[in-house]
C-alpha positions in Angstrom: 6.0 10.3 9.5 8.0 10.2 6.3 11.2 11.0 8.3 10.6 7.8 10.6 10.2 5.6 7.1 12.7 7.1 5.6 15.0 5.4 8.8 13.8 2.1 7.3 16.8 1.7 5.0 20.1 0.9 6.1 23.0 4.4 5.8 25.2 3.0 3.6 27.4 6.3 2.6 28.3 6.6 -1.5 32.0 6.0 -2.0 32.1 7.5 -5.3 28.8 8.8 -7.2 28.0 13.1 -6.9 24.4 13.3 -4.8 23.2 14.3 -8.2 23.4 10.9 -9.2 21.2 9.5 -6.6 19.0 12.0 -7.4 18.2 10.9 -10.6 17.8 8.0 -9.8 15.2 8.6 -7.3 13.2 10.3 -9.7 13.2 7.6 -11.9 11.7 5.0 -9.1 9.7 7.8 -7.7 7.9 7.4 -11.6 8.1 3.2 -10.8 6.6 3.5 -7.7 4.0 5.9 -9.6 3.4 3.8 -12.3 3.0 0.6 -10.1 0.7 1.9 -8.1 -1.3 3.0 -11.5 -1.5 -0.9 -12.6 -2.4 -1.9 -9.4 -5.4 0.0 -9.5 -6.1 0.3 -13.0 -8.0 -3.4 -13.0 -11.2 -1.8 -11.0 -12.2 0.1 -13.9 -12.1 -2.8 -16.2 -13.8 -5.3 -14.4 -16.3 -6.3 -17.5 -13.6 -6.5 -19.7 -11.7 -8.6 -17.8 -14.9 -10.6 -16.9 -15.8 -11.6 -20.2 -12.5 -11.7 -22.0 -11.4 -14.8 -19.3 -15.0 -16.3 -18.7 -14.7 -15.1 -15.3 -16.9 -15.8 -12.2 -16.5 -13.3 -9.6 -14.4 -15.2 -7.6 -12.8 -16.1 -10.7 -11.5 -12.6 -11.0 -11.0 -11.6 -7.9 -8.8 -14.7 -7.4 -6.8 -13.5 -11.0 -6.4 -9.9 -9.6 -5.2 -10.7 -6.1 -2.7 -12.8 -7.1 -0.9 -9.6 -7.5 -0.4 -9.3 -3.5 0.8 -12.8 -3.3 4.3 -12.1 -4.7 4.0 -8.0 -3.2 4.1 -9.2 0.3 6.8 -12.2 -0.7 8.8 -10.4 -2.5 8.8 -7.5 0.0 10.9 -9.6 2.2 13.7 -9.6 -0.1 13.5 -6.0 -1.6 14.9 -4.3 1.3 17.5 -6.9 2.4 19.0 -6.9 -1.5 19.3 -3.4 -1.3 21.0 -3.1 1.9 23.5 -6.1 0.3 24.1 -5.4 -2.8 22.8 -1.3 -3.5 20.2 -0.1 -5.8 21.2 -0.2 -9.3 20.6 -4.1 -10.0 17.8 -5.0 -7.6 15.5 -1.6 -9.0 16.3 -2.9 -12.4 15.2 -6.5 -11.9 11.8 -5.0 -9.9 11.0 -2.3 -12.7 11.5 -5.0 -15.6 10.2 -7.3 -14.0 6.5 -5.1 -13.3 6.9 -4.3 -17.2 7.1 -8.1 -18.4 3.8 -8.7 -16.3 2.3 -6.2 -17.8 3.0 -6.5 -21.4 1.8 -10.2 -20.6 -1.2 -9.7 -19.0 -2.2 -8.1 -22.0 -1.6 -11.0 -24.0 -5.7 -12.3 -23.3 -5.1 -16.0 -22.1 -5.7 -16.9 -18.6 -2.4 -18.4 -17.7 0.0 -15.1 -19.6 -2.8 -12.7 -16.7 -2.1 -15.6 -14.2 1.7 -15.5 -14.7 2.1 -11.3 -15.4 0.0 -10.1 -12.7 2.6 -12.7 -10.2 6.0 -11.0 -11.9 3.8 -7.6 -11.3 3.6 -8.3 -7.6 7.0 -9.4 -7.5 8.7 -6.7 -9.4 6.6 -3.8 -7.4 7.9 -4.9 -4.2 11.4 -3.2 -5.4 9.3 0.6 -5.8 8.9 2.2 -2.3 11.7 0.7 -0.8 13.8 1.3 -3.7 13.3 5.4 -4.0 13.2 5.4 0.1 16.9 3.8 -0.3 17.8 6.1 -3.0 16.3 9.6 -1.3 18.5 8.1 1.8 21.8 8.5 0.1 21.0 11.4 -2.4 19.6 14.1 0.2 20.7 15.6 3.0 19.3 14.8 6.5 17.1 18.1 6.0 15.5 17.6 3.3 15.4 13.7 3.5 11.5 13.6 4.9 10.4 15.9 2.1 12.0 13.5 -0.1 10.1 10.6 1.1 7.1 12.4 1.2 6.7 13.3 -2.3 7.7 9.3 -2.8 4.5 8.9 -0.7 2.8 11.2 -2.5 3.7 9.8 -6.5 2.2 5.8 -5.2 -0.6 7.9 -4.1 -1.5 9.5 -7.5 -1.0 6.6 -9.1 -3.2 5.0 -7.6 -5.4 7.9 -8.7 -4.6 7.9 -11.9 -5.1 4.2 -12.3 -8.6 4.9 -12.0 -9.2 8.5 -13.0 -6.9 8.4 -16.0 -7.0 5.0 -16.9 -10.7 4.7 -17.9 -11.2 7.0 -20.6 -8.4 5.2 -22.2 -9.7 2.3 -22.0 -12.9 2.6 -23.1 -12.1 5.1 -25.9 -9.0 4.9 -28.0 -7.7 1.7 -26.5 -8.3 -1.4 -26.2 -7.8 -3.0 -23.0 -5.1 -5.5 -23.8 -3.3 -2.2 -25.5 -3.3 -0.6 -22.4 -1.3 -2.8 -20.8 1.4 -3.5 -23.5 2.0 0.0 -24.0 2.3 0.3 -19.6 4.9 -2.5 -19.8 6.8 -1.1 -23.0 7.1 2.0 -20.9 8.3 0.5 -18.0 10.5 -1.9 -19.9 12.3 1.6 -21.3 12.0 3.0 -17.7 14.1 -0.1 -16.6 17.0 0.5 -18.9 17.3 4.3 -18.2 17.2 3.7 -14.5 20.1 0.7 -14.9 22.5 3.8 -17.1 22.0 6.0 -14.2 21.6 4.1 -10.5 25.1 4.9 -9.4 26.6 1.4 -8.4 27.5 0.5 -5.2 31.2 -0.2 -4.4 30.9 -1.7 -1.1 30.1 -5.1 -0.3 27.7 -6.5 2.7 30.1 -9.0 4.4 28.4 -12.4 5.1 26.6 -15.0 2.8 23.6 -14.7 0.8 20.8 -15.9 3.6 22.6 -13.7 6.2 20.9 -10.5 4.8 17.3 -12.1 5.9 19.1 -12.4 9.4 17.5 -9.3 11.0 14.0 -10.7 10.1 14.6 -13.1 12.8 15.0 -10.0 15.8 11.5 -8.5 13.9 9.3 -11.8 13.5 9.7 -12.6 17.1 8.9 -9.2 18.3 4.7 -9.2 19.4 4.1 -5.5 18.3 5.2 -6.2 15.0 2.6 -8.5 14.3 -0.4 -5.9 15.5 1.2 -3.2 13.9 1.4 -5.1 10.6 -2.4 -6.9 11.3 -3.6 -3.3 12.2 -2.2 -1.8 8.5 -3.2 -4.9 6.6 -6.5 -4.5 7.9 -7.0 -1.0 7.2 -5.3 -1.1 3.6 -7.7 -4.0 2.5 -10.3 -1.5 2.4 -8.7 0.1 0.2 -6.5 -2.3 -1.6 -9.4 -4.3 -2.8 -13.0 -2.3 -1.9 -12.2 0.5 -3.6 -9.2 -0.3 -6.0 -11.2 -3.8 -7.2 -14.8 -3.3 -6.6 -15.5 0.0 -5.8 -16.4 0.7 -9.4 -18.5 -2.3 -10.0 -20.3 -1.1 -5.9 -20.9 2.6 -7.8 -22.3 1.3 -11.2 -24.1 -2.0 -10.7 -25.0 -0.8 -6.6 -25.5 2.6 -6.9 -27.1 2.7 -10.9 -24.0 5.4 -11.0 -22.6 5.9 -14.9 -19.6 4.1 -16.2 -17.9 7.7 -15.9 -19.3 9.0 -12.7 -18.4 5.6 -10.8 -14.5 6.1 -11.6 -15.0 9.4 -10.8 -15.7 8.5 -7.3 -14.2 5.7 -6.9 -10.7 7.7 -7.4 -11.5 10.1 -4.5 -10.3 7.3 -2.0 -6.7 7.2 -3.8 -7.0 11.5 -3.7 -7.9 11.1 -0.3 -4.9 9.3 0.5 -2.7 12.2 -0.6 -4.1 14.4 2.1 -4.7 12.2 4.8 -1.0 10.3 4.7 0.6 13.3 4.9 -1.7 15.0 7.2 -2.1 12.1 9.8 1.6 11.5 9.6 2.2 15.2 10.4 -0.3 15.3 13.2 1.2 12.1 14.9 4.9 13.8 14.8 3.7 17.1 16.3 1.8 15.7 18.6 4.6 13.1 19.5 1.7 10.2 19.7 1.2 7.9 17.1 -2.3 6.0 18.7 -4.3 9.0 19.3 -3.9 10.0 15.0 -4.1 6.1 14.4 -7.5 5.8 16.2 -8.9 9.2 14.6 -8.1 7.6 11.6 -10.0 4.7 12.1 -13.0 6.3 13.0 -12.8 8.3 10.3 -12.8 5.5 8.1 -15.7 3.5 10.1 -18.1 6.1 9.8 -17.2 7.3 6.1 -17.8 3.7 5.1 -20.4 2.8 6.5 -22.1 5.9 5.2 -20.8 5.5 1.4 -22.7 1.4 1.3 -25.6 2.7 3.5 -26.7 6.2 3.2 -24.9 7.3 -0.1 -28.2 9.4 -0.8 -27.8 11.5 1.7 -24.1 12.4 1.6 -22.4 14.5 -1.5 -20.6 12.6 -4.2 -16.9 12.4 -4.2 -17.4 13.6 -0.6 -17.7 10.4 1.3 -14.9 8.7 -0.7 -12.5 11.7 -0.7 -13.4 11.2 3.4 -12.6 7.7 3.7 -9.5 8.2 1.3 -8.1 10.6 4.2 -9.2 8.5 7.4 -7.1 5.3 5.3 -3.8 7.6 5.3 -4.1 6.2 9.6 -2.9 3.0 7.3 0.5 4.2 7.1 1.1 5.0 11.4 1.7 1.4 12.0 4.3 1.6 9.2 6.4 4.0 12.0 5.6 2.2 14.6 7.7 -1.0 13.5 10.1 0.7 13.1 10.4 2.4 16.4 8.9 -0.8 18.2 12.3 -2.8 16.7 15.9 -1.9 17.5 18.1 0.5 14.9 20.0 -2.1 13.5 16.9 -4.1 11.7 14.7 -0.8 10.6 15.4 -2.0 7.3 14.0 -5.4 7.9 10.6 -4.1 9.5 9.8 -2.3 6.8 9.9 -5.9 4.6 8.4 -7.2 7.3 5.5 -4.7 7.4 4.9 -5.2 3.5 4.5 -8.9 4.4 2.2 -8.7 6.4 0.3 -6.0 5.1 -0.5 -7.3 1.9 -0.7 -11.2 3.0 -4.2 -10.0 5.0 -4.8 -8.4 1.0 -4.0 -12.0 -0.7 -5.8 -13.8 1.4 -9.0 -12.0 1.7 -8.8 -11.0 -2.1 -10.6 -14.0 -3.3 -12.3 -14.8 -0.2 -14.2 -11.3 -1.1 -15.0 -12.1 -4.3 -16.5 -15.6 -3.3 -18.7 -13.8 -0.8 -20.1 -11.9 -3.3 -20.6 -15.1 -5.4 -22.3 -16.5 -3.0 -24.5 -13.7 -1.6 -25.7 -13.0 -5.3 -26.2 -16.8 -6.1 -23.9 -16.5 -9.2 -26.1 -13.6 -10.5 -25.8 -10.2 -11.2 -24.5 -7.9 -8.6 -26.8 -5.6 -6.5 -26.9 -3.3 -4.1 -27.9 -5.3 -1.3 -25.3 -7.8 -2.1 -22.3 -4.9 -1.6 -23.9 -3.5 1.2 -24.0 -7.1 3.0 -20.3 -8.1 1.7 -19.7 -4.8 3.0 -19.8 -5.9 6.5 -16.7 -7.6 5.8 -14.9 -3.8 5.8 -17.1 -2.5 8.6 -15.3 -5.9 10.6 -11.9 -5.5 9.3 -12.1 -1.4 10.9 -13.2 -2.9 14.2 -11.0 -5.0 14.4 -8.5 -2.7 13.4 -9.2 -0.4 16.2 -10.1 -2.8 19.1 -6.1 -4.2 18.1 -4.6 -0.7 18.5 -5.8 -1.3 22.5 -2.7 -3.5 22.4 -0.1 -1.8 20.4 2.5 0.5 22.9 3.0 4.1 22.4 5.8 4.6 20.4 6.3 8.5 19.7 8.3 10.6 21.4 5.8 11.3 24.1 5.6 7.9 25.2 4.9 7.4 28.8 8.3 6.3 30.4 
């Protein structure tokens, strides 16, 4: 699976810069993409906080919180097309300073700095993946090029752990939350200006105008199987992006009666999970040489895990059901292939913008919708079991749907029926 991403990017051979250089480079938005992923999580274990510090409702904050995928799926649109034009070294600058700046101002405790720094965080995100897949492209050789994407895979996945895992204790310990993100953006804010000394920079120019490079978006928008296979991730990332990474801690504590500690505990086995089952689903779907068979495993995986963590947690290990459901939502990133090898060569680049679109619209749109369910189901009280396990259902809908739209997507692996 990571080799077909890694196509995503346009082959535009270095003129000039050693391999080493690129390299580098890819390190450094490996640790972007790494520490993006941390901040996108890190808000589920800080819920109260954030809650009282903003005189939140809980529609009120998930509304603040999912404004983040607002500007993530806009702005994915133009991360790869400014890459292809004009290389790596400005665009991955702009996107890491950019996350840093809305982080050091969403720690500044007034609504409208969170409002503003959680948008430039979306925005500036957009540049991670897409940024390292670019770099790995020009700074390893065709061998090890899907092992180089694959450990990109695998540093978003962690830090989405580590959002979780390692951001708790620090936040309610030895810092306070505001701290927390200052310090994130500082650090990414320093990140910024190494990566801009050593991104090698591009000496070819694109030819054509500035709205030309969103041209191949045109060839991918009106292709059907685009839209399933970016409905079909959307709706099994939301799961994810916002169950889990939002409200999976509150589900655990004010559901479940699980400690403060405990809840993040668990909670973070769906990120873990993620670094098995991406890797492991994407591997199965290549050597098999079928991408729906994995896909649907995957979603039954993640039907049944679910469904079991909201309704018979009693009965099933801690950290097992999560860790389960973590590897089942790897299935998320088939459809990411799949664009790509449902669209011609010459617009790979664009489907993969195209697939961040629409993956993280469904998240934008159903952020705050979630959170007013959960308003409404609970009156505008506290937060029970039985109002996650009904608000649940929404998930349990959102698989189904999932899997009854992977009837419709064609077979795009190499055993595909002529």
């Amino acid at each position: 699976m990571a080799e077909s991403i890694s196509a995503g990017v346009t082959l535009t051979p270095a003129r000039s810069e050693p391999r080493t250089m690129f390299v580098a480079a890819w390190v450094l938005c490996c640790l972007f993409y790494f520490l993006q992923y941390a901040l996108r999580s890190a808000p589920g274990v800080m819920i109260p906080e954030l809650t009282a510090a903003f005189a939140l409702t809980t529609l009120g904050i998930s509304s603040l919180l999912g404004l983040y995928y607002y500007t993530y799926a806009t702005f994915a649109l133009v991360s790869g097309a400014s890459l292809d034009r004009y290389g790596a070294k400005l665009p991955i600058f702009i996107g890491i300073l950019t996350t840093g700046i809305g982080s050091v101002l969403f720690g500044m405790g007034t609504m409208s700095m969170a409002e503003g720094g959680r948008l430039l965080q979306g925005a500036g995100s957009a540049f991670a993946f897409t940024g390292a897949v670019y770099l790995a492209v020009h700074g390893f050789s065709a061998k090890w090029l899907a092992t180089a994407v694959g450990f990109t895979q695998l540093a978003g996945m962690l830090g989405g752990f580590a959002g979780q895992f390692a951001v708790s204790p620090l936040v309610h310990g030895p810092i306070a939350w505001e701290a927390f993100w200052i310090y994130a953006g500082v650090v990414l804010v320093v990140l910024a200006v190494i990566a801009l000394v050593v991104t090698p920079r591009r000496e070819d120019r694109a030819p054509g105008s500035f709205w030309s490079m969103f041209a191949p978006y045109k060839v991918v928008l009106t292709n059907p199987q685009s839209y399933l296979c970016g409905i079909i991730g959307g709706l099994l990332f939301m799961p994810t992006t916002i169950g889990d990474m939002i409200w999976g801690v509150p589900f655990l504590h004010l559901g479940l009666g699980v400690s403060t500690v405990d809840a993040v505990a668990r909670a973070s086995m769906v990120p873990l999970g993620w670094v098995i089952g991406a890797p492991l689903l994407g591997y199965l779907a290549d050597r098999s040489g079928q991408r729906k068979p994995v896909l649907y495993g995957g979603i039954i995986v993640m039907l049944i895990s679910g469904v079991a963590v909201a309704h018979f947690s009693h009965i099933i290990p801690p950290y097992i059901g999560g860790l389960v459901f973590g590897i089942g939502s790897g299935a998320a990133m088939i459809p990411y292939t799949m664009i790509k090898e449902a669209n011609p060569d010459n617009v790979k680049g664009s489907a993969t913008g195209a697939m961040n679109f629409l993956v993280f619209s469904l998240s934008a749109f159903l952020a705050p919708v979630f959170g007013l369910v959960l308003m409404r189901l609970s009156s505008g009280g506290v937060l029970n079991l039985d109002t996650f396990r009904m608000a649940n259902s929404i998930w349990v809908g959102a698989i189904v749907l999932a899997l009854v739209l992977t009837f419709f997507l064609r077979e795009t692996g190499s055993r595909k029926s002529s």
